[in-house]
ZAFI-919433 format. One line per 5 residues: number of its first residue (from 1); their letters; for each residue x, y, z of C-alpha. Coordinates in pm, 1 decimal, decimal comma, m for minus. Each point is the difference from the previous one (the first is absolute). Layout:
% residues N
NUM	a	X Y Z | ...
% end
This chain:
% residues 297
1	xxxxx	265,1 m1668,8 336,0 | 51,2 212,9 346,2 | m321,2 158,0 140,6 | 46,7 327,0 234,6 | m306,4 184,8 137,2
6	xxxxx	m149,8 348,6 m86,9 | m251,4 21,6 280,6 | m198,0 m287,9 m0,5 | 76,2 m41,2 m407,7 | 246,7 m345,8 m35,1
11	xxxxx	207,1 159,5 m290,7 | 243,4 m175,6 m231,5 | 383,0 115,4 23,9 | m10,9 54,9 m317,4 | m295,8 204,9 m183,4
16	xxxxx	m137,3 152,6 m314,7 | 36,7 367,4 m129,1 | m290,3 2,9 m201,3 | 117,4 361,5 m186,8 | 61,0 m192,4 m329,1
21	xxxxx	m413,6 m107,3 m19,8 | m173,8 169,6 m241,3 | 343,1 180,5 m147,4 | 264,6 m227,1 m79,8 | m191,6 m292,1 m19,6
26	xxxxx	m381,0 m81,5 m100,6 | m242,3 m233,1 117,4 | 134,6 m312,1 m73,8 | 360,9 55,3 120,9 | m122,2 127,9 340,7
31	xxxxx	m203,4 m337,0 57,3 | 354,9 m180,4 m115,9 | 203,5 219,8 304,7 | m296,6 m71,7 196,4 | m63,8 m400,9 m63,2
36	xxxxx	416,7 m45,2 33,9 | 18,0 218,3 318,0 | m250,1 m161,2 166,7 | 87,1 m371,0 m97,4 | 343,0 163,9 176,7
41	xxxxx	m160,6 41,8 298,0 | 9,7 373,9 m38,2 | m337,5 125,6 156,4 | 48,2 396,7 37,0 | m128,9 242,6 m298,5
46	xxxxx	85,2 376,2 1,2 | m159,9 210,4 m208,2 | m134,0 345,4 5,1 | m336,2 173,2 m161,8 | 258,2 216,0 m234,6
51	xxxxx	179,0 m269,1 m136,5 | m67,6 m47,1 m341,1 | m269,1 294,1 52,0 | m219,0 m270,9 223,8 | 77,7 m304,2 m281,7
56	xxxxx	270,2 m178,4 245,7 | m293,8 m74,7 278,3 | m251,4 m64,1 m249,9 | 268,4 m269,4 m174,4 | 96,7 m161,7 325,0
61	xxxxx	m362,1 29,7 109,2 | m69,9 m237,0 m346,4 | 322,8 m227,6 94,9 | m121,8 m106,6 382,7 | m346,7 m40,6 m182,6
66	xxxxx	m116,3 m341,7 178,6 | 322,3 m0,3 282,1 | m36,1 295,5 168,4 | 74,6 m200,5 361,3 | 331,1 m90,3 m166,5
71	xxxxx	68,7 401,5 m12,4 | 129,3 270,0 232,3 | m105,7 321,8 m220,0 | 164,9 316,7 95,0 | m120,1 341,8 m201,4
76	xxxxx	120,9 391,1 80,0 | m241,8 330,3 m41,4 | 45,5 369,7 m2,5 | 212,8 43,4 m279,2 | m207,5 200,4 m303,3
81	xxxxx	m268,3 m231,3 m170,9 | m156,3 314,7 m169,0 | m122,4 318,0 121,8 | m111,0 m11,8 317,3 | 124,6 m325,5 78,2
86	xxxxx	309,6 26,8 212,2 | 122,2 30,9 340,7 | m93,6 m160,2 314,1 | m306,1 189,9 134,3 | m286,2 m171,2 158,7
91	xxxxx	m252,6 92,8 m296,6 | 241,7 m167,8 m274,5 | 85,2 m352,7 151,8 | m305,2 m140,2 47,2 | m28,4 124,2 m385,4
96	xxxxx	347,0 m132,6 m85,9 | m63,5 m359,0 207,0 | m310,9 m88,6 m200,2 | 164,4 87,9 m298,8 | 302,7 m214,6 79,4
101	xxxxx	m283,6 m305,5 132,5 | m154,0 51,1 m322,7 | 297,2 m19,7 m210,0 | 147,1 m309,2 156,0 | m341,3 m165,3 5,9
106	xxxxx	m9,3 m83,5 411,1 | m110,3 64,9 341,3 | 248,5 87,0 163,9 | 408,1 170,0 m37,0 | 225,9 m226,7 254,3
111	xxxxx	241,0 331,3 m14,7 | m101,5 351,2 m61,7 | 254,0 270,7 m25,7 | 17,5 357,7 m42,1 | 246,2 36,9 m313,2
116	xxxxx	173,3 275,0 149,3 | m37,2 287,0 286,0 | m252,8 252,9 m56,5 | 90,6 345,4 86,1 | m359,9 132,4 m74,6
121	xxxxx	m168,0 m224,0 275,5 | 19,8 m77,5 416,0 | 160,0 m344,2 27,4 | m288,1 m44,1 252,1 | m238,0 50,1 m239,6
126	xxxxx	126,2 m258,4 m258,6 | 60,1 m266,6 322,2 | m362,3 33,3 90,6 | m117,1 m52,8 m347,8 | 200,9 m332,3 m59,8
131	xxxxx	m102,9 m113,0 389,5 | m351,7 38,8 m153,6 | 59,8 m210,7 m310,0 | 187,8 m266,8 259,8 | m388,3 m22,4 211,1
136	xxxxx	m180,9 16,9 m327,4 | 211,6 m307,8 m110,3 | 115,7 125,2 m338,8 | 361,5 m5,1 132,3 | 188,7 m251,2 235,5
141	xxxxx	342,4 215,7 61,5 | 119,5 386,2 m80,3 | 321,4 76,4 m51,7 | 218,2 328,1 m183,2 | 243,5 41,2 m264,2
146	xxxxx	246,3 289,8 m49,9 | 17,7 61,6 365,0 | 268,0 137,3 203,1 | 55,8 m101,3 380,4 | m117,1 329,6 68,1
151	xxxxx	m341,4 m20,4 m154,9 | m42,1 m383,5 144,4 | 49,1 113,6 393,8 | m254,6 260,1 m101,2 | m226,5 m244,3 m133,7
156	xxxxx	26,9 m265,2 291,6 | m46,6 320,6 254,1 | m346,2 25,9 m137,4 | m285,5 m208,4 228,7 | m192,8 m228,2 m246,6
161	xxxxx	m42,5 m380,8 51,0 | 211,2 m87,0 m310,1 | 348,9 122,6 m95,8 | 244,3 m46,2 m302,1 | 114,6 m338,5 12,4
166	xxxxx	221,0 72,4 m317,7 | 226,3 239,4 m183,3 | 100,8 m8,9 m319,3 | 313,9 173,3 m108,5 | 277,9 m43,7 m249,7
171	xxxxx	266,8 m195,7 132,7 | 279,2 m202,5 m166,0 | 384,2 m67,7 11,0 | 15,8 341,0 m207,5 | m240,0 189,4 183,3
176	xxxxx	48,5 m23,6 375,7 | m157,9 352,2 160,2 | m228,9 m233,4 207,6 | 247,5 m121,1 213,1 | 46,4 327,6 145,7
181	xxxxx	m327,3 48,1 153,2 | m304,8 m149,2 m121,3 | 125,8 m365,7 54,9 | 102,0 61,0 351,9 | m349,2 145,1 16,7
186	xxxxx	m138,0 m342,7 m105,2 | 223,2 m217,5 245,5 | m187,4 211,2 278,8 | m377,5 m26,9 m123,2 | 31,5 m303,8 m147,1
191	xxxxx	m112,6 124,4 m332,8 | 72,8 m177,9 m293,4 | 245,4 127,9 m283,4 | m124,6 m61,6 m378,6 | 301,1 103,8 m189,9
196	xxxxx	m67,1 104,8 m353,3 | 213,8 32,1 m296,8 | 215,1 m307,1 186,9 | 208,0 m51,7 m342,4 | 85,9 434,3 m43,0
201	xxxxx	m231,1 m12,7 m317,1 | 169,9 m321,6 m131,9 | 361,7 99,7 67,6 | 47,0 m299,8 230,1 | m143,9 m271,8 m142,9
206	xxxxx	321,1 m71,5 m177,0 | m110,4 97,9 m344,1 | 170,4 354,4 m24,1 | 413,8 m15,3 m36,7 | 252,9 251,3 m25,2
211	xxxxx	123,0 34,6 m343,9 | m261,5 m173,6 m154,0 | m378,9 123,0 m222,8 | m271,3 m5,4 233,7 | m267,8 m288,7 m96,0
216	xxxxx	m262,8 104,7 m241,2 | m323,3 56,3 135,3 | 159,4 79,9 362,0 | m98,4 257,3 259,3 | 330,0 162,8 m76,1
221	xxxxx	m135,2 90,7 m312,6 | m337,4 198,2 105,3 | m48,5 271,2 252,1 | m57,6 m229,9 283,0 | 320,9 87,8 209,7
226	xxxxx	292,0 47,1 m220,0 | 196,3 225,5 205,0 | 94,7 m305,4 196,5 | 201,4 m199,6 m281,1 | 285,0 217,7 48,8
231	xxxxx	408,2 m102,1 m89,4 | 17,4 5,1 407,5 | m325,4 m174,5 88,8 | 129,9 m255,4 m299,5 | 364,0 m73,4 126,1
236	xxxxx	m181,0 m16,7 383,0 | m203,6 m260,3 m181,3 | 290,9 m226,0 m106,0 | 143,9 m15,3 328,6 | m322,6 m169,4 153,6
241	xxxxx	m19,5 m204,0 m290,4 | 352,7 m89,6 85,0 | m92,5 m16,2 365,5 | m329,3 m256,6 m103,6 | 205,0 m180,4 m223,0
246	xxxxx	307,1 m80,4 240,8 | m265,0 m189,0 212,1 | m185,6 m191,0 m244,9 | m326,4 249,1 m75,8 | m96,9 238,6 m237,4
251	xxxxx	m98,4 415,7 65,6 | m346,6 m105,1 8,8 | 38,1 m221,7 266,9 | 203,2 246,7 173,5 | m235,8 309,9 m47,3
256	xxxxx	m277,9 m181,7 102,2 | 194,1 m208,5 325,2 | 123,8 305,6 116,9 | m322,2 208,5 44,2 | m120,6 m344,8 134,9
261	xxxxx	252,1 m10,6 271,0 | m179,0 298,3 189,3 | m218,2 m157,9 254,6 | m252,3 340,0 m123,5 | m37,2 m108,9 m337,3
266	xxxxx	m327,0 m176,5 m52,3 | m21,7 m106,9 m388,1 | 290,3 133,4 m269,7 | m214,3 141,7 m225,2 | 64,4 m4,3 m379,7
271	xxxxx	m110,8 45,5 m337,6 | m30,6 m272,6 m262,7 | m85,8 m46,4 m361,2 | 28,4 m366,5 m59,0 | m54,1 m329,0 205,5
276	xxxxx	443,3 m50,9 m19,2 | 33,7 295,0 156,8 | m247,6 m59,3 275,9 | 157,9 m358,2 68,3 | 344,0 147,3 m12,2
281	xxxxx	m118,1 269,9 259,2 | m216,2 m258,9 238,5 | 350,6 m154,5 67,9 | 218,1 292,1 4,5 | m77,0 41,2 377,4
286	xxxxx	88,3 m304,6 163,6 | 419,8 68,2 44,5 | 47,3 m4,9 361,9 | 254,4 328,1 m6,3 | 253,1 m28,4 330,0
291	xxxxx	100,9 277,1 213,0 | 316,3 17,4 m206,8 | m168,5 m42,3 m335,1 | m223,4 318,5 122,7 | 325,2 196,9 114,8
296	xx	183,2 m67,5 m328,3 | m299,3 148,6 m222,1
% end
């Protein structure tokens, strides 16, 4: 496994999307993703306090029980908990931090992010709140999610000891807005990129072809994304799959590989329901993509 930095966090290349804790899978099938990742050498956890309505951090919280050195834990705040529990101001984090500590059962978040922008509140006011949770030692780095370039220079412009050392974005061979702005933004802060939804909602893991039923119990069949399995997304699928294929690897490898290849991505990070699926997805990244490989895609 490839380590790249977030801060001063060592993080594994490829990471953990902890969204299906505490909804798709119970107790005892987030210690299996857990137990296999790890023995895979896969150290980075991301979760989030709304995931699973605060059940994902208190199951991963019970699965690095007794290993918690062995764990990089990344959570998100600010989206709604219940009433009066949203945003980013400076009176709800502290609240929202203790109840993420609490939940996960330790002392400190590695990463803390705000889940996305909020409109309501000064970004100087939410930076000095998470600089405060940095001295009181309850967090080791901040970083944001749902961020444009815009609202990152803003960020960085504002004069507190500790910036974002992360941003967290959708980004995949299907979904490439960031390229535009916000990893260009990255190259010249040296930020690190956490792309999310690497596999487009399971389109490119190579389990979804044109032509053919989608598998049962697939995201394709709830109402987490399906506007992208579309006939065109579908027949763009088959020609990576014949792309991957021609060379000897699978769309896995490639979807993960490619977001690899960009020197700004720290850790691919992606969801998992069973210990196959993290093994298949701790060695999707390691295909060393050329120049002309990247040009092709």
């Amino acid at each position: 496994m490839e380590y790249r930095k977030v801060g001063s966090l060592n993080v594994s290349l490829v990471g953990i999307g902890c969204n299906n804790f505490g909804w798709r899978i119970d107790t005892a099938g987030t210690k299996a993703v857990v137990d296999a990742a790890l023995d895979a050498g896969i150290n980075f956890f991301d979760t989030a306090d709304v995931y699973g309505a605060g059940q994902s951090e208190e199951f991963l919280g019970a699965a690095i029980k007794g290993r918690r050195d062995k764990a990089i834990v990344a959570t998100k705040f600010g989206i709604k908990m219940g009433e009066g529990k949203e945003g980013a101001n400076a009176k709800y984090i502290p609240q929202a931090l203790d109840a993420s500590l609490k939940r996960l059962g330790i002392d400190t978040i590695d990463l803390y992010q705000i889940h996305r922008p909020d409109p309501n509140t000064p970004i100087e006011e939410t930076l000095q709140a998470l600089n405060d949770a940095v001295k009181a030692g309850k967090v080791r780095e901040i970083g944001c999610s749902n961020f444009s370039a815009q609202q990152m220079r803003a960020a960085r412009a504002v004069p507190v000891a500790k910036h974002f050392t992360s941003v967290q974005n959708e980004y995949s061979l299907m979904k490439r807005e960031p390229e535009a702005d916000v990893l260009p933004e990255c190259a010249k802060t040296a930020v690190s990129f956490l792309p999310y939804f690497p596999l487009a909602n399971g389109l490119l893991s190579g389990k979804y072809r044109k032509g053919k039923p989608f598998p049962d119990s697939s995201r394709a069949k709830d109402s987490f994304g399906p506007k992208i399995f579309t006939d065109e997304n579908l027949a763009t699928t088959e020609r990576l799959i014949d792309f991957a294929e021609s060379r000897g690897h699978s769309l896995l490898e490639l979807a993960f590989s490619w977001l690899a290849a960009r020197p700004e991505v720290a850790s691919v990070i992606a969801g998992a329901k069973t210990a196959d699926q993290v093994s298949a997805n701790a060695k999707a990244a390691a295909w060393k993509l050329t120049a002309q490989d990247l040009a092709k895609i």
